[in-house]
N, C-alpha and C positions, 0 to 999 in steps of 0.2 A: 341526655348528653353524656352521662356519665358512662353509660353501657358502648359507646361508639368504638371502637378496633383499630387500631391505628394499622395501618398499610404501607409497607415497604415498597420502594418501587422491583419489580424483578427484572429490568435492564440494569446492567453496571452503569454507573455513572462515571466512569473514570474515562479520562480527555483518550488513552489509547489503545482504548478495549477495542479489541477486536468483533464485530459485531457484521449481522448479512443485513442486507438491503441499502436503502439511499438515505443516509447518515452522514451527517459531518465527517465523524470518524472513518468511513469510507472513503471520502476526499482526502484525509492524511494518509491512510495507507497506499491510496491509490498515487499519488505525489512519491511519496517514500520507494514504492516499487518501480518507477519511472525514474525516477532519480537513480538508481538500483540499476537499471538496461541502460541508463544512457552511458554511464560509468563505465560498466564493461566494453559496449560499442568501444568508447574511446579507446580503452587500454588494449582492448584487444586488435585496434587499429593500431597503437602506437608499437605494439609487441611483436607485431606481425609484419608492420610495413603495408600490408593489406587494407581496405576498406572490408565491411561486413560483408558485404552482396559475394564479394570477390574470394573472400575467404570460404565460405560457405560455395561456390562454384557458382550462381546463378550467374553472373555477370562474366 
C-alpha cells in the first residue's frame, strides 16, 4: 500500500467549467445562452417596435 500513486482527476471540477458533451455544467451554460437570446429577442423588439420574424423580413 505504501507504493500506491495518488491520481488526480484530469476533468475541472469547478461548478462553471466549461466542458463538451452531456454534463450538468452543459445545462448551466445551455440556460445562460438561452437566457442570452431571449433578452436580446425582447430588446430588440422593444427598440425597434418590431417583432424578430418582422425585423429580420421573414414575416
Amino acid at each position: 500500500m505504501a507504493n500506491v500513486k495518488k491520481t488526480t482527476p484530469s476533468v475541472s471540477e469547478a461548478p462553471n467549467a466549461l466542458r463538451w458533451g452531456f454534463t450538468p455544467q452543459s445545462e448551466n451554460w445551455n440556460g445562460r445562452f438561452a437566457m442570452i437570446g431571449f433578452l436580446s429577442a425582447v430588446l430588440l423588439e422593444v427598440f425597434s417596435g418590431q417583432g424578430i420574424l418582422h425585423f429580420w423580413g421573414i414575416l
